[in-house]
C-alpha positions, 0 to 999 in steps of 0.5 A: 242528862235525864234520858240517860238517867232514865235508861238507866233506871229502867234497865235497872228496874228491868233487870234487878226489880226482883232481885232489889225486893229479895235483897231489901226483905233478906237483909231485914229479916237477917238483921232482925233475926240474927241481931246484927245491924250490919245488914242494914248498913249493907244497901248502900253496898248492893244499890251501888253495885247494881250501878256498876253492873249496868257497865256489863250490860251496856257492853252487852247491848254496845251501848256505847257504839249506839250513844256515839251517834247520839246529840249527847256528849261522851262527858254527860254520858259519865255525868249520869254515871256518877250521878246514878251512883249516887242516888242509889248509894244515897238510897241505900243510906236512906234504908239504914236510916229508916232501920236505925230505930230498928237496931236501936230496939234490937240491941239497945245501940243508940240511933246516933251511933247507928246514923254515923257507922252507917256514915262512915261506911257509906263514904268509903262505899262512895270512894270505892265505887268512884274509883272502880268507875275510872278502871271499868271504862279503862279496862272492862267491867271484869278486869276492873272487879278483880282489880278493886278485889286487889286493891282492897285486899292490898289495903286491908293487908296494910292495915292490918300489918301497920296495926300489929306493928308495936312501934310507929306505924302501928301507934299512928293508926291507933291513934287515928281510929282513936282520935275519930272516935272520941272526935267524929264530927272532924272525922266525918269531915275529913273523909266527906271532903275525901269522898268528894274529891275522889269523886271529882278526880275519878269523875275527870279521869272517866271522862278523859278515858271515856273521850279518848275511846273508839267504838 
C-alpha cells in the first residue's frame, strides 16, 4: 500500500509540482486582490482533481496491465486511490485553513464561519470525487468527466427548480438550507456520515468493477 501511494505522489510531483505552485500563489493572490474568499476554498477542488488525473496517466503508461503482475491485490491497488484522495483534499482543506485569518482581515468575515464554508464545501468535494472514481475505473477517465459534468448539472438544474417552486418542493429546500443555517453543527453532521458512506459504497463498488476487469 505504501509503494502505490508513493508512485503515485511521485507521478504527482513529477507532473503537476509546477503547476501545483502557479495554482497555490494564483488562488492566493486573486483572493487577496479581488477580496474573494472563495478562492481559498478552491484547493481542496484542484488537489482532488490532480488525483483523478492520475487515472489518464496510468491508462497512458498501462499501469494496470504492469500492477497485474505485481504481489499487490487489485483491492489495495483502489485502497490507495481513495486514500490518495483524501490526503490532497485534506491538504487542500489545510490551505483554507491556513487563509482563513486571511479572509478574516479582507473582509472582516469571522474565521468560524470561514472554517465551516470551507467544510461544507470540502465534504461535497469528497462526495464528488468518490463518486467519479467508481465511473472512471468503469468507463475511462473521459467518459467519467463528462458524466459528473451531467450529473452535476442534472443536480443543479433540480435544485434550482425545486427552489423556485412556491409550494412544497420549494418550502423543504428552504427550510433545509434554512435549518443548517441556524443549526450547523447537525448539519455538518449529517453530510460527514453522508460523505463517509458514500466513500465506502463508491470504495466497494471500485473494488468490484476494478476486480472484474481484464488487461
Amino acid at each position: 500500500m505504501i509503494g502505490l501511494l508513493k508512485k503515485d505522489l511521485l507521478i504527482l510531483r513529477r507532473v503537476y509540482m509546477k503547476n501545483f505552485f502557479l495554482v497555490l500563489v494564483l488562488y492566493t493572490v486573486l483572493g487577496i486582490a479581488l477580496k474573494m474568499t472563495s478562492f481559498f476554498t478552491l484547493m481542496s477542488w484542484m488537489y482532488g482533481f490532480y488525483v483523478v488525473s492520475l487515472f489518464s496517466v496510468d491508462n497512458a503508461c498501462r499501469w494496470d496491465f504492469y500492477a497485474a503482475t505485481l504481489p499487490v491485490s487489485r483491492k489495495a491497488v483502489v485502497t490507495a486511490k481513495f486514500l490518495l484522495l483524501g490526503l490532497c483534499v485534506a491538504a487542500g482543506f489545510a490551505y483554507s485553513l491556513i487563509t482563513a485569518p486571511v479572509a478574516h482581515l479582507l473582509i472582516g468575515e469571522p474565521i468560524a464561519e470561514s472554517i465551516m464554508a470551507s467544510l461544507m464545501v470540502t465534504l461535497i468535494l469528497i462526495i464528488y470525487f468518490a463518486v467519479t472514481i467508481p465511473l472512471t475505473y468503469a468507463f475511462g477517465p473521459d467518459k467519467a468527466r463528462s458524466a459528473m459534468l451531467l450529473l452535476m448539472g442534472l443536480a443543479g438544474g433540480g435544485i434550482l427548480a425545486a427552489a423556485s417552486l412556491g409550494g412544497g418542493a420549494g418550502a423543504v429546500l428552504m427550510a433545509l438550507f434554512g435549518w443548517m443555517e441556524t443549526s450547523p453543527v447537525p448539519g455538518f453532521a449529517i453530510v460527514s456520515a453522508a460523505a463517509a458512506a458514500m466513500c465506502v459504497v463508491c470504495w466497494l463498488i471500485s473494488c468490484r468493477i476494478y476486480e472484474r476487469k481484464e488487461f
